[in-house]
C-alpha positions as CSV (number, residue, x, y, z in Angstrom):
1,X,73.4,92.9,49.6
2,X,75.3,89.5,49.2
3,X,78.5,91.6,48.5
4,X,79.0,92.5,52.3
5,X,78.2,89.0,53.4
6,X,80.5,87.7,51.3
7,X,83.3,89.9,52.5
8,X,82.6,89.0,56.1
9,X,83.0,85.4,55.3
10,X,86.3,86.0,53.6
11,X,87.7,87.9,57.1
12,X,86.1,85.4,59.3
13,X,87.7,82.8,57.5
14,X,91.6,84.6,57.7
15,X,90.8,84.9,61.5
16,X,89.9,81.4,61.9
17,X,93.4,80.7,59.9
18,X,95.5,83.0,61.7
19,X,94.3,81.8,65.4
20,X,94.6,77.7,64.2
21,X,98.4,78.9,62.9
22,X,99.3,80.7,66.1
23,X,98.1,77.3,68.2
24,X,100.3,75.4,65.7
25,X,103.1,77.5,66.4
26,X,102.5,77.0,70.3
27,X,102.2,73.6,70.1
28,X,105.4,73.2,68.5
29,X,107.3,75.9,70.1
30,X,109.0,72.7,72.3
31,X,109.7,70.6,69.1
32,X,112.2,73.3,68.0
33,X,113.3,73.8,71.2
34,X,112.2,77.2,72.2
35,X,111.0,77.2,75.9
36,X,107.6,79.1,76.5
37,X,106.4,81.7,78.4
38,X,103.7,79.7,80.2
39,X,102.2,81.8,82.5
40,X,102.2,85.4,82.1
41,X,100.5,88.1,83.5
42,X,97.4,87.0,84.0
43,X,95.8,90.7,85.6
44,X,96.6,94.1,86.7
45,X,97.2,92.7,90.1
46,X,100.1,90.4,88.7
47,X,101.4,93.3,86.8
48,X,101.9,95.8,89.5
49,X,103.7,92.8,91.9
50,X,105.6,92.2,89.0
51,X,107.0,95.9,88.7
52,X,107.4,96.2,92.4
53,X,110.0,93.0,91.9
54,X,111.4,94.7,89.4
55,X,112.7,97.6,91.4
56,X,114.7,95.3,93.9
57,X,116.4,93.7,90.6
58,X,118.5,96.8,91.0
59,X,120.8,94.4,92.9
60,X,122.6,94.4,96.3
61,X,126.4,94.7,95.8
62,X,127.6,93.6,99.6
63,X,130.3,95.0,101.4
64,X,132.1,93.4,104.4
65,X,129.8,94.6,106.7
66,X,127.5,92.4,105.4
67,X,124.7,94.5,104.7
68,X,123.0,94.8,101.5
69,X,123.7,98.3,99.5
70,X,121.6,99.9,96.4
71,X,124.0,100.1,93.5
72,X,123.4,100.2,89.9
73,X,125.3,97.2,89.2
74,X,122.6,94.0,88.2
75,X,124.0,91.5,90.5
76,X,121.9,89.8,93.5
77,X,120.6,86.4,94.1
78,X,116.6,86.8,93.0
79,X,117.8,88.4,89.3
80,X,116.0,85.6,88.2
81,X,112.5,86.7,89.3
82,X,110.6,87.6,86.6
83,X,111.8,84.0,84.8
84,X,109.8,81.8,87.3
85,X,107.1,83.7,88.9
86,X,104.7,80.7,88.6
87,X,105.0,77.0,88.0
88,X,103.3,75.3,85.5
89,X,100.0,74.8,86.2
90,X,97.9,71.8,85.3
91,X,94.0,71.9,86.0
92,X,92.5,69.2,88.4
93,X,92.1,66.4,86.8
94,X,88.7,64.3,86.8
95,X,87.8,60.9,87.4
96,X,85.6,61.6,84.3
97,X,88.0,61.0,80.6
98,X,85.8,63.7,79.4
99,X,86.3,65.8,81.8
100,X,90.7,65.1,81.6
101,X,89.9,66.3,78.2
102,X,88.8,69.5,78.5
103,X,91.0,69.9,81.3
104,X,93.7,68.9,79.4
105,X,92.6,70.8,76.0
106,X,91.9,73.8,77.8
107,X,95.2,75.2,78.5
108,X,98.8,74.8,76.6
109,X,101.1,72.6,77.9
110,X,104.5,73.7,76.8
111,X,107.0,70.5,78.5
112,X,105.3,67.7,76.3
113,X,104.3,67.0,73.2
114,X,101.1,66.3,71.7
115,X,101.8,62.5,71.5
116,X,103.2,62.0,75.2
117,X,99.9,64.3,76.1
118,X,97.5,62.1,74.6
119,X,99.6,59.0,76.1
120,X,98.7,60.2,79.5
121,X,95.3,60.6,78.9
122,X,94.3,57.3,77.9
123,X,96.6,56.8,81.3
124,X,94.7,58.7,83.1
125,X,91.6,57.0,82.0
126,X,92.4,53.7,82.7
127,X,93.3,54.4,86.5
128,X,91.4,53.8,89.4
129,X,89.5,57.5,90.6
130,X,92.5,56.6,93.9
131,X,95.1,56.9,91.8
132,X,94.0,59.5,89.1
133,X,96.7,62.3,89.6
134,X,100.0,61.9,88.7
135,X,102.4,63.8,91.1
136,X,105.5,62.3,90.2
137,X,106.0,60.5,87.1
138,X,107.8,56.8,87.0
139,X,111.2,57.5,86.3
140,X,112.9,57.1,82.9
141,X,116.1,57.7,81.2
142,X,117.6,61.0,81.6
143,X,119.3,61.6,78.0
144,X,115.9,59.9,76.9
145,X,113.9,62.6,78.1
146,X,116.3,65.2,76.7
147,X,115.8,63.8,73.5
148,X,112.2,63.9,73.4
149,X,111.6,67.3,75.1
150,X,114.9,68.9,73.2
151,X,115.0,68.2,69.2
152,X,115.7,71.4,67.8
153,X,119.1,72.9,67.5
154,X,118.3,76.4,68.7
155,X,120.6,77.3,70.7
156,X,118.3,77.0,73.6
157,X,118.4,73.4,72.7
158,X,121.7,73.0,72.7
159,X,122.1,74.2,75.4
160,X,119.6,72.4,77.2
161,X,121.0,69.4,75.9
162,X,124.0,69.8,77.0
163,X,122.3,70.9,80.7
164,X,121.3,67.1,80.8
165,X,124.2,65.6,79.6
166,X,126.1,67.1,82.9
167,X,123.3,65.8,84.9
168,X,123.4,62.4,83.6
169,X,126.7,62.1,84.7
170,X,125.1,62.2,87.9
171,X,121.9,60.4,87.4
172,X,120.8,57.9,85.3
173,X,117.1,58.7,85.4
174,X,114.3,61.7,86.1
175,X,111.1,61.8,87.2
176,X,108.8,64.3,86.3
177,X,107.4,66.6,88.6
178,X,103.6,67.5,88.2
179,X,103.7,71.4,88.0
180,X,100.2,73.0,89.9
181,X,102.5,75.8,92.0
182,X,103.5,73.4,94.4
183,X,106.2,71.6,92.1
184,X,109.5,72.9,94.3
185,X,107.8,71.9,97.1
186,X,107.2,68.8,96.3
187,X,110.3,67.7,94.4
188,X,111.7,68.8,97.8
189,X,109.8,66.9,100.5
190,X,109.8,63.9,97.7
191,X,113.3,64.0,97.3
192,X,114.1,64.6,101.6
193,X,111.4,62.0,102.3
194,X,113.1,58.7,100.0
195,X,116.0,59.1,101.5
196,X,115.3,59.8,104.8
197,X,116.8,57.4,107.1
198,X,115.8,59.4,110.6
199,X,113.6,62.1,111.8
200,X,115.2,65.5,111.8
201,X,115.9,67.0,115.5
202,X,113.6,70.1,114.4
203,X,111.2,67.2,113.9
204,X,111.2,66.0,117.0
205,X,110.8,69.0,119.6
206,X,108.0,68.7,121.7
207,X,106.9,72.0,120.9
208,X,106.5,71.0,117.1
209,X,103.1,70.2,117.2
210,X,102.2,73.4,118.9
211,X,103.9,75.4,116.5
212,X,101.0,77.2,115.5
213,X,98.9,77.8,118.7
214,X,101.9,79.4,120.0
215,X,102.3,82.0,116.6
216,X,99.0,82.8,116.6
217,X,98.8,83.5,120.3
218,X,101.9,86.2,119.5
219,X,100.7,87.5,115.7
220,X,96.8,87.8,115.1
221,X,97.2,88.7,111.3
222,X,98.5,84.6,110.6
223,X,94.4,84.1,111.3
224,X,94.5,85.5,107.2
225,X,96.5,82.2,106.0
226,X,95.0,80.9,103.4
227,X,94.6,76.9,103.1
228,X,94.4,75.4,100.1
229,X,90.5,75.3,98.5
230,X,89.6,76.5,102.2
231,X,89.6,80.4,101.6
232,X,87.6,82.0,104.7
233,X,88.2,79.7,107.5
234,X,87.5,80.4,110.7
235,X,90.4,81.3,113.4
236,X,89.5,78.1,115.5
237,X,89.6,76.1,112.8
238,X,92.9,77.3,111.3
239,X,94.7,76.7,114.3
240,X,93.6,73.1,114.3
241,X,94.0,71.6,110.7
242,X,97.7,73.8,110.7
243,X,98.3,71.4,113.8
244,X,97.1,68.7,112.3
245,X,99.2,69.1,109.3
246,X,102.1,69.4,111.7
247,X,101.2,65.7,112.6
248,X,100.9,64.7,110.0
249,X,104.5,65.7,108.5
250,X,105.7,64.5,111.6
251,X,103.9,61.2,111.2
252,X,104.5,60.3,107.9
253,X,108.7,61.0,108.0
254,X,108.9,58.9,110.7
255,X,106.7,56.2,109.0
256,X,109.4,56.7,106.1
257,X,112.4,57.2,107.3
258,X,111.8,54.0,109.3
259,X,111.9,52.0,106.5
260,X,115.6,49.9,105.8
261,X,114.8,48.6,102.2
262,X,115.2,51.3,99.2
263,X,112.5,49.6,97.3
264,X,110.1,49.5,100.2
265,X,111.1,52.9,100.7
266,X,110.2,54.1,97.6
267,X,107.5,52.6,97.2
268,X,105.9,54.0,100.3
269,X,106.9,57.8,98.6
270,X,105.0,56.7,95.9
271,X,101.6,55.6,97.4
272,X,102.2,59.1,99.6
273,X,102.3,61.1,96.3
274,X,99.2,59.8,95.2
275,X,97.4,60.5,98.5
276,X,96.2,64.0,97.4
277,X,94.3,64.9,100.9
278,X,97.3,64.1,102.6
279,X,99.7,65.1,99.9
280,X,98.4,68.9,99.8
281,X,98.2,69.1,103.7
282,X,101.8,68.2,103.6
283,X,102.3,71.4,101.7
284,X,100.5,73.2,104.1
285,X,103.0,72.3,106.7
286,X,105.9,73.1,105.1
287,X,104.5,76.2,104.0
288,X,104.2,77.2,107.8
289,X,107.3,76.3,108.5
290,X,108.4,78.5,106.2
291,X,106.4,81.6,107.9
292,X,107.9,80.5,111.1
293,X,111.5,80.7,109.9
294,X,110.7,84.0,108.5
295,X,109.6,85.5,111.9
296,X,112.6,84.0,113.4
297,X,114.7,85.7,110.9
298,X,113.1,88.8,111.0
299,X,113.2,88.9,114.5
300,X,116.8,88.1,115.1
301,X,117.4,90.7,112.2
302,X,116.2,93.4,114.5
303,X,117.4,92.3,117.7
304,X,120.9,92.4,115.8
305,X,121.6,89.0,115.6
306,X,123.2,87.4,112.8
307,X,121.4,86.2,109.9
308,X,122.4,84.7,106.6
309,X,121.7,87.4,103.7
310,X,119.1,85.9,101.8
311,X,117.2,87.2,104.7
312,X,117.7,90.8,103.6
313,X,116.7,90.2,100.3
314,X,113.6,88.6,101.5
315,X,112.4,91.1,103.5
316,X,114.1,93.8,100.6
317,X,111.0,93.6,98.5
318,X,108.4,95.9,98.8
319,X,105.8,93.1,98.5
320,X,107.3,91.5,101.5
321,X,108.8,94.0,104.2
322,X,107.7,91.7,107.5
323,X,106.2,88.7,107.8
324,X,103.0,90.1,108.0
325,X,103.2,90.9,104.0
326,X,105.6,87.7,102.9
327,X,102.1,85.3,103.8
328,X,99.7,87.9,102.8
329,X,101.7,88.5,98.9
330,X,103.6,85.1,98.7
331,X,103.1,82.5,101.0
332,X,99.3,82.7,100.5
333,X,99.7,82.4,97.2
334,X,101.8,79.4,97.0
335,X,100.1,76.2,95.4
336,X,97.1,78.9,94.3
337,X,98.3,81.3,91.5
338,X,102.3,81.3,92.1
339,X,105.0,79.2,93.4
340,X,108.3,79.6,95.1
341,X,110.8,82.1,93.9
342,X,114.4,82.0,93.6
343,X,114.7,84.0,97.8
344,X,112.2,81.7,98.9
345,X,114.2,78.6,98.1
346,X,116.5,79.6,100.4
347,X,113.4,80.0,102.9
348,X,112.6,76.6,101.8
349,X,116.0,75.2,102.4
350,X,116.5,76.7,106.2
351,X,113.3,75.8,107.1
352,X,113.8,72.2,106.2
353,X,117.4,72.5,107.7
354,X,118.1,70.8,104.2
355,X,120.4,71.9,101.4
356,X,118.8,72.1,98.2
357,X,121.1,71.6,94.9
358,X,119.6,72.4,91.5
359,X,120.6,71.9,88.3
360,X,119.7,74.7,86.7
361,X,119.8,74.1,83.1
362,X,119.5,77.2,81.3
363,X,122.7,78.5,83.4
364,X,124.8,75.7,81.7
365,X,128.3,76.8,81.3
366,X,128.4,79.4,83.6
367,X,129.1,79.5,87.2
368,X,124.9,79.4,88.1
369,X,124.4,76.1,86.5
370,X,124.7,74.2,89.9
371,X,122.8,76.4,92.7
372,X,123.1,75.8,96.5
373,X,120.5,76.8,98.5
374,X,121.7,78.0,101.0
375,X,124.9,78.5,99.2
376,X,126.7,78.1,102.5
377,X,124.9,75.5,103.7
378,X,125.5,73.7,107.0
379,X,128.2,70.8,106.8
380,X,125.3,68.1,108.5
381,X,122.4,69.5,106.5
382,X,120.9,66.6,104.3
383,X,121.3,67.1,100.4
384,X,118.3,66.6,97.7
385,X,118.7,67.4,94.4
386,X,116.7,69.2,91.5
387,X,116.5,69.7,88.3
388,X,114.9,72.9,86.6
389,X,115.1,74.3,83.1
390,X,113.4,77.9,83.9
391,X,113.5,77.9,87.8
392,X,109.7,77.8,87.7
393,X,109.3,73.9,87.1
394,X,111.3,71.2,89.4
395,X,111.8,67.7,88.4
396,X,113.6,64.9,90.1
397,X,116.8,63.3,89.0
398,X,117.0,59.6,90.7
399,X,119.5,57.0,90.6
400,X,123.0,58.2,91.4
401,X,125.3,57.2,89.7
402,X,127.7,58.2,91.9
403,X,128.0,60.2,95.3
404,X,126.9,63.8,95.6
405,X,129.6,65.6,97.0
406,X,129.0,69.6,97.7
């Protein structure tokens, strides 16, 4: 009778082995600088949006009339998909240093090594419960960073290396971004908002603020948006906190933008960022905006106005064929299980009336590596830049060293 014990021992111990290797080999994917696959499919659900993508990754070849045609050729400006369908994500942290953790423990973190992890714990710990969350990082060095996040010499390495290099020709310094789906959103508005120096015109209509009373008068299925850890709200009560939001965008870039000194400037970026009520209802905003430029596209679309293609492609996927489904399948979703993909930059970018420029690292050497969105953008749109290494996670590049010029 002891035999059989015995032999169930000896598997239980190889299983133990084999899962503490496979964390080990996790954990060090990043030290020989292979980029992981953070977030995969997570469900059935994720898998079947996932193949729907898939089918518009046939590409769009376009022709002069500037509609988008079906063609076998793999060439269209969201080939990229399936690379970033989510941010990093990074649980809530607690107040509580046992609770940061098992938050902490609890799920891979594939940017940063176990040292710089446990750095930021005792960091976390010794903050005030005001100032526990860490939404953008002090800067540091650029080619500093590299070093410490890129040590292998994979050619993925290499190649990121080199990514940085470029950029710190730029910049002398990044801050990280912290990645819980709303990272391109808030490298953005962090990134628009410290170097603001007026309030945009869109900013300052008088029918801002009533944005949403007057889109939900027109389209009863935006009483489904989803607010951020308020799933099920009432109608009323939708209408009101999106208006308030609204304000409080308003509010806030004026506040900013008002401000002559760079230092005073940054620093009242940096006390914003670590607001988190106000911080995610920021979000909120910008994520309406977003579903209001949609409509407007959409509805210029089919009153044959022009529109800039992107737009097609947009409203191309099956997930997202009217407005109706892009909040339902992806603006919903944003900042809860997914972030922005590679179209809804773009959606990002005109919504903000803002070019967005990304270093894109994994694109180094070839004519990808520096993205526009738009890619024809407006000669008196604003500029912020961003760094990404898998378009899923944004950082922020600070410190010019010299001027941007598109």
């Amino acid at each position: 009778m002891t035999e059989p014990t015995s032999l169930s021992a000896g598997a239980e111990q190889t299983q133990k082995s084999e899962s503490v290797a496979t964390v080990h080999l996790m954990q060090h994917e990043k030290e020989v600088g292979v980029p992981s696959n953070e977030l995969g499919s997570a469900n059935a659900a994720t898998d079947q949006k996932e193949q729907s993508v898939s089918e518009i990754r046939k590409g769009y070849m376009f022709r002069s009339t500037g509609r988008p045609e079906k063609t076998d050729v793999v060439k269209s400006l969201v080939t990229d998909e399936d690379a970033f369908r989510n941010c990093e994500l990074y649980l809530p942290v607690s107040s509580n240093c046992s609770a940061v953790e098992s938050s902490e423990e609890s799920e891979e973190d594939m940017y940063r090594d176990a040292e710089e992890i446990e750095r930021e714990k005792i960091l976390l710990c010794e903050t005030s419960s005001s100032e526990h969350k860490l939404s953008v990082a002090p800067e540091m060095d650029i080619m500093e960073y590299c070093r410490k996040e890129w040590r292998g010499n994979t050619p993925a390495a290499k190649r990121m290396r080199k990514g940085y290099e470029a950029v710190a020709q730029k910049f002398a310094s990044i801050r990280r971004v912290r990645g819980d789906n709303y990272c391109a959103l808030r490298a953005t508005l962090f990134q628009a908002l410290s170097q603001a120096t007026e309030l945009p015109s869109w900013l300052q209509s008088e029918d801002f603020t009533m944005l949403s009373e007057n889109l939900l008068s027109k389209y009863d299925w935006i009483n489904q948006w989803q607010l951020k850890q308020k799933l099920g709200r009432k109608m009323g009560e939708i209408r009101e906190e999106i208006k308030d939001y609204l304000i409080l965008l308003r509010k806030k870039w004026k506040n900013i933008s008002e401000i002559k000194g760079p230092i005073e400037k940054q620093e009242a970026c940096d006390k914003l960022f670590t607001n988190e009520e106000e911080e995610y209802s920021l979000y909120e905003a910008l994520k309406f905006l977003m579903l209001n430029t949609a409509i407007e596209l959409y509805n210029d679309d089919k009153n044959g106005r022009r529109v800039p293609v992107f737009s097609w492609l947009l409203f191309a996927r099956d997930t997202s064929s009217n407005p109706c489904q892009l909040m339902h399948n992806h603006l919903n979703h944003i900042g809860h299980s997914g972030g922005l993909e590679q179209v809804e930059m773009f959606l990002l970018a005109y919504a903000l009336q803002y070019t967005i420029q990304v270093y894109r690292l994994y694109k180094y050497s070839t004519d990808e590596f520096i993205t526009l969105y738009p890619n024809d953008p407006e000669e008196d749109w604003p500029v912020v830049t961003l760094i990404t290494e898998d378009d899923r996670h944004y950082n922020i590049p600070v410190r010019m060293c010299q001027e941007t010029v598109l």
